[in-house]
C-alpha positions in Angstrom: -28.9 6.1 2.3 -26.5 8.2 4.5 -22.6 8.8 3.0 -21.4 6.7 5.7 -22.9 3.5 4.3 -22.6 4.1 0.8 -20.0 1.5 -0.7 -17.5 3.8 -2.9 -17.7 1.3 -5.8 -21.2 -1.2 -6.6 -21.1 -2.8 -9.0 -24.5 -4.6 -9.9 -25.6 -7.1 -12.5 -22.4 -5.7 -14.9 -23.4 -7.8 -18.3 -20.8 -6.8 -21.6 -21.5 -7.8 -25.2 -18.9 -8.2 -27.2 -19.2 -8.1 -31.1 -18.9 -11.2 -32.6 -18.7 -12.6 -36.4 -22.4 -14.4 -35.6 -23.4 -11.3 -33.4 -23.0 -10.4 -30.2 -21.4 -12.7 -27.6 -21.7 -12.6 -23.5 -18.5 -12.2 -22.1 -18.7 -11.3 -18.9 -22.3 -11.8 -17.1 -24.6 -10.5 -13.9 -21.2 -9.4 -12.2 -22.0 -7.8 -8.9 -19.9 -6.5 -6.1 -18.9 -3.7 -3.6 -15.6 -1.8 -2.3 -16.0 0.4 0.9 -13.6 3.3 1.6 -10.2 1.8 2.6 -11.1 -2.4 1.7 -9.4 -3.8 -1.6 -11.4 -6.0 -3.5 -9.3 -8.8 -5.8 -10.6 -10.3 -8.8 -9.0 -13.6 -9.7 -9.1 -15.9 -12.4 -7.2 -16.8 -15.5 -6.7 -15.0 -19.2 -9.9 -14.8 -20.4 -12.5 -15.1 -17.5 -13.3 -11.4 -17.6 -11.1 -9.9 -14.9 -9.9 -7.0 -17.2 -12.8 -6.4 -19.2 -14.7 -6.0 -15.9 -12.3 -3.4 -14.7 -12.3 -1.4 -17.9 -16.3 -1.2 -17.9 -16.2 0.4 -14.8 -14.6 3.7 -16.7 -16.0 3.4 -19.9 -12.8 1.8 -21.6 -14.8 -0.5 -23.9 -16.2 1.4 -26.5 -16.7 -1.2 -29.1 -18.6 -3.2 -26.3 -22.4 -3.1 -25.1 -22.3 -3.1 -21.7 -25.6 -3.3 -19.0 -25.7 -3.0 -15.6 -25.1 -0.3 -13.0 -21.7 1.0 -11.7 -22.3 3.5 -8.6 -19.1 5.6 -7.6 -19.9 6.8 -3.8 -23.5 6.6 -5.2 -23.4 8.3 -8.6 -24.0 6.0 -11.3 -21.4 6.1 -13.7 -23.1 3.0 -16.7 -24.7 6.1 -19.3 -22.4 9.1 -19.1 -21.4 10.6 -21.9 -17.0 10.1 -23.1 -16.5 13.6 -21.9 -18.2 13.4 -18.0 -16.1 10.1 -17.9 -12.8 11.8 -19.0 -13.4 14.1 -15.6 -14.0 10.6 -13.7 -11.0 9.2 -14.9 -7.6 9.7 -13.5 -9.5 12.1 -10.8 -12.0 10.1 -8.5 -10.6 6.7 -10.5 -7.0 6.5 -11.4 -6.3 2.9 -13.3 -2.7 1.5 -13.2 -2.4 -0.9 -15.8 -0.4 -4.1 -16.6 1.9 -2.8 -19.0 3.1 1.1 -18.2 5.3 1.7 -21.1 2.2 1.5 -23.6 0.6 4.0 -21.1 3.0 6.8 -21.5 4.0 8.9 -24.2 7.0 8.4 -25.5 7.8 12.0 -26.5 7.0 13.5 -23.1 9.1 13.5 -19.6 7.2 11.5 -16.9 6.9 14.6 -14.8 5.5 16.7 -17.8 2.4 13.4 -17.8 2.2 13.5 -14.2 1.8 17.3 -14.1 -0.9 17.5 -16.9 -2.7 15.4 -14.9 -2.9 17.8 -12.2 -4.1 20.6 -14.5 -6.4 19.0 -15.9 -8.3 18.0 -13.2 -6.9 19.8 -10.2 -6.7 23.3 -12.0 -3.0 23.5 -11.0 -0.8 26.4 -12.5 2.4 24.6 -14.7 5.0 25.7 -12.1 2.5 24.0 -8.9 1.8 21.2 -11.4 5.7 20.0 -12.1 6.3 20.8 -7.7 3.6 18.5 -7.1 4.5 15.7 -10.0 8.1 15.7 -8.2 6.3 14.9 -4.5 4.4 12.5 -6.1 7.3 10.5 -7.7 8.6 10.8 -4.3 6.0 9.1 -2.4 6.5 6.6 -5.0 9.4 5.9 -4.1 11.5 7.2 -6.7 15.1 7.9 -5.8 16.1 11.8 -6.9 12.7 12.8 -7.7 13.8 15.9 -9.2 15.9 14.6 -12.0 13.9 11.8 -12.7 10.9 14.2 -13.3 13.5 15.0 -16.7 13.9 12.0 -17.6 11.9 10.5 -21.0 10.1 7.0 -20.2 12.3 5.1 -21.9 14.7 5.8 -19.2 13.1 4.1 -16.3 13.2 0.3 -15.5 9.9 -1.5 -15.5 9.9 -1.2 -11.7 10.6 2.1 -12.2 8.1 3.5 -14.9 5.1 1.0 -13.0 6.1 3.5 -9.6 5.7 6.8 -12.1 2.2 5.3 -13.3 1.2 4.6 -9.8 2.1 8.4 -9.0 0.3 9.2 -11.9 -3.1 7.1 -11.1 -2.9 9.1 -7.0 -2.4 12.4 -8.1 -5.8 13.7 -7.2 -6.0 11.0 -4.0 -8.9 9.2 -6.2 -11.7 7.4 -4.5 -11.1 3.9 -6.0 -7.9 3.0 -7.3 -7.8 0.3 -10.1 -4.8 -2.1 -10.3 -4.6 -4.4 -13.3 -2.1 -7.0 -13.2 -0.1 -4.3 -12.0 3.0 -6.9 -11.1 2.9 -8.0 -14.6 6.7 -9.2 -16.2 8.3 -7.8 -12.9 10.5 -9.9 -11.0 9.9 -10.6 -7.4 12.0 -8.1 -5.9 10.4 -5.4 -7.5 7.0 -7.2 -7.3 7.1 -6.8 -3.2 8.0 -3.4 -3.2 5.2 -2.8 -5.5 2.7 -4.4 -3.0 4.0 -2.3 -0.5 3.7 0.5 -1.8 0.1 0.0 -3.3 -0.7 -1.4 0.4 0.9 2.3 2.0 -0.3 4.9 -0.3 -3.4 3.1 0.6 -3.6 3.9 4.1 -2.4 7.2 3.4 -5.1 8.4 1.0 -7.6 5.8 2.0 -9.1 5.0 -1.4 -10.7 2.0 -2.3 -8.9 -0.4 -4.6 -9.7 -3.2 -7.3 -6.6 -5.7 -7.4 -6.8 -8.0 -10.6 -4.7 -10.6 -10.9 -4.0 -14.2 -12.1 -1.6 -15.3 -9.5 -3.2 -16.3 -5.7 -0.2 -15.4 -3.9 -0.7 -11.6 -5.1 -4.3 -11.6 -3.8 -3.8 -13.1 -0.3 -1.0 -11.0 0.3 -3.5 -7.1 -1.2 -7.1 -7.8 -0.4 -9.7 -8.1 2.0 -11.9 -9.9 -0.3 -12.3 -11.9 -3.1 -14.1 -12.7 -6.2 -13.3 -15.9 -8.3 -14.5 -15.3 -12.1 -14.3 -18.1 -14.5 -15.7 -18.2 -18.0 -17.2 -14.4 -17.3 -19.0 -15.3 -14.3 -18.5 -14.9 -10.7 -18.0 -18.5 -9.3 -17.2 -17.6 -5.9 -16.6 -14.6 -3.3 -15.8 -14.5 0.0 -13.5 -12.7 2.2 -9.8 -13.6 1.4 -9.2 -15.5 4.8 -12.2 -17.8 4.1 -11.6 -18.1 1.0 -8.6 -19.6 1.2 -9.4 -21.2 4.8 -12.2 -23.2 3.0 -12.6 -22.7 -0.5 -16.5 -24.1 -1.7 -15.9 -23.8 -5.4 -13.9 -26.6 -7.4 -12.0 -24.0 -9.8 -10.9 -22.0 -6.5 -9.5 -25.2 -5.0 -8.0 -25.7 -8.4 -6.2 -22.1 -8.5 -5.0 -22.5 -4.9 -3.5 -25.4 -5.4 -1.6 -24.3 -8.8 0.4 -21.9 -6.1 4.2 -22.5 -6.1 4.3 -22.1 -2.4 1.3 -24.6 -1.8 2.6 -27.3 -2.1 5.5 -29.3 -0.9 8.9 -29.5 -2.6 9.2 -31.6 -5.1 6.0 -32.1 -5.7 4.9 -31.7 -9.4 3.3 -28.2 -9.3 -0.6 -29.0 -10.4 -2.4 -27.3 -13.2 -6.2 -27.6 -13.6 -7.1 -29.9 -17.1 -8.6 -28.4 -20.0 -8.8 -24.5 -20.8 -11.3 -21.9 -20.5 -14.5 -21.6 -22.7 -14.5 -19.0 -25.1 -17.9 -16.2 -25.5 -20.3 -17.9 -27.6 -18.9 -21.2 -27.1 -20.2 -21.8 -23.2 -20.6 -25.2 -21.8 -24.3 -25.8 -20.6 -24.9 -26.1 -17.0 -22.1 -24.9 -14.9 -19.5 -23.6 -17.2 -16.3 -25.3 -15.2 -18.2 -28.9 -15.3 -15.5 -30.2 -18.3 -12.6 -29.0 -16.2 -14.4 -30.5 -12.8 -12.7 -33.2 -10.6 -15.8 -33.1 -8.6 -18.3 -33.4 -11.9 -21.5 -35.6 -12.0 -24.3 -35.6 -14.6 -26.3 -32.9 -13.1 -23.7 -30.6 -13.5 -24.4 -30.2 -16.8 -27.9 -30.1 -17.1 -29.3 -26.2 -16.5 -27.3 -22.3 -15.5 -26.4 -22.4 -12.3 -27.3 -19.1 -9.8 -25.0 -17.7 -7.5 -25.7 -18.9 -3.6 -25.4 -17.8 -0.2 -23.9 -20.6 1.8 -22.9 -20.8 5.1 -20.0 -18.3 6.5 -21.6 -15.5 4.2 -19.5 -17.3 1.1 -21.4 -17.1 -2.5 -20.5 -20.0 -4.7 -21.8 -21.3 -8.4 -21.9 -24.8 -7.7 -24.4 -27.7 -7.5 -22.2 -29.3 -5.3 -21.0 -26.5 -2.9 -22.6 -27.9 0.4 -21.6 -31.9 -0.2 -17.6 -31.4 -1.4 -14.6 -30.9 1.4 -12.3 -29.3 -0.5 -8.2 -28.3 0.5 -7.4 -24.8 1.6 -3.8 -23.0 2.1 -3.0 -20.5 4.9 -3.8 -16.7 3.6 
């Protein structure tokens, strides 16, 4: 396999434990997928469908956990290595910004002092080139008066502010893949566009790979390329993110499109799907949405469902993927 064709991030039959008072439990399950230089991948679904644990296997972050699988990084298989040849993967060829930045920094340190260490650890920098390059860095970001703000102690910045600082943070040493979680998270829109933006620009600047996960639709058609649709720690659908939401096959999908604010017409009562999520250990039989379905019928319950090419190039989870018409909203 040349360079040119390797995928910088694949992802292949991810399965994690999880520790359970009867044992272990399967919460997430023969997750599979692929990021090339430059794409962003989203991963969509609500709290507990396996979204975050899925990106925090991927470095390791889930020590308690049994996880299976392969994860390849431009071809290097990262499922096996030892806490301290992951410590050299993280934050260098993977930086992670995650949903909530004030838990990520310490408290007693100046942002630029975080920023810099990250540059000597992994980029050998001396302290002086360290804090020069941590104050370019919260410039790209977009930080107004780089300089002083480098001073300044994390509880200084807005939320806005301090999610900018982790994003310098997570490009210092222009990673291969970049993984977002829920990086919008208890922002308000304002803030959450410029965000976007500047994910989407230091993007095309760098040209790293990126993992979006989100919760909210209108995030993902506005970041990615593609998409997968996880429910109850399965992948229920992928596709790319205009067919996806051109023509969604899958019954949740249609269900988390049409929970959008901006999809449907004002004054409309805004739609929530019925039910809630399966816990691990607790899974339905047959396909794991069929309690939640609109579309249901007594098949659907009857034996695991595999994930299936369909026509377009699409994968869906669903008995009824070929027969149902289902409503889709303009990427």
């Amino acid at each position: 396999m040349t360079l040119a064709s390797t995928p910088t991030l694949a992802v292949e039959g991810l399965t994690i434990l999880l520790r359970g008072p009867r044992g272990a439990v399967s919460a997430v399950e023969d997750v599979s997928f692929e990021i090339r230089q430059g794409q962003t991948l989203g991963i969509v679904g609500e709290s507990g469908a396996g979204k975050s644990l899925t990106a925090m296997a991927i470095l390791g972050l889930l020590p308690e956990a049994h996880v299976h699988g392969s994860i390849r990084l431009a071809g290097e298989e990262l499922a096996g290595l030892d806490s301290s040849r992951l410590a050299r993967v993280r934050g260098k060829a993977v930086g992670m910004v995650f949903q909530e930045p004030r838990q990520s920094f310490n408290p007693a340190f100046t942002v630029g002092e975080q920023i810099a260490e990250t540059l000597r650890r992994h980029e050998g920098l001396g302290r002086r080139a360290a804090d020069i390059q941590a104050v370019e860095l919260l410039q790209l970001a977009g930080i107004e008066r780089p300089n002083d703000r480098a001073g300044d102690y994390p509880h200084a910045f807005s939320g806005g502010m301090l999610q900018r600082a982790m994003i310098a943070m997570a490009i210092a040493c222009r990673p291969l893949l970049l993984i977002a979680d829920e990086p919008t998270t208890a922002l308000d829109v304002t803030v959450q566009a410029q965000i976007l933006a500047l994910l989407k620009r230091l993007q095309e600047t760098i040209g790293m790979a990126m993992l979006f996960v989100s919760h909210d639709m209108g995030l993902i058609a506005e970041v990615c390329d593609d998409v997968v649709v996880m429910y109850a720690g399965q992948i229920v659908e992928r596709a790319s993110t205009l067919d996806l939401f051109d023509r969604p096959r899958h019954p949740y999908t249609e269900g988390l499109l049409r929970s959008v604010p901006g999809n449907v017409p004002r004054g409309t009562e805004l739609y929530g799907i019925p039910g809630s999520m399966p816990v691990a250990g607790n899974m339905p039989a047959g396909c794991r949405f069929h309690p939640r379905c609109p579309h249901v019928i007594d098949t659907c319950s009857l034996s695991p469902l595999a994930l299936e090419s369909i026509s377009g190039g699409q994968e869906v989870r669903c008995l009824r993927a070929r027969d149902l018409s289902l409503k889709g909203v303009a990427a």
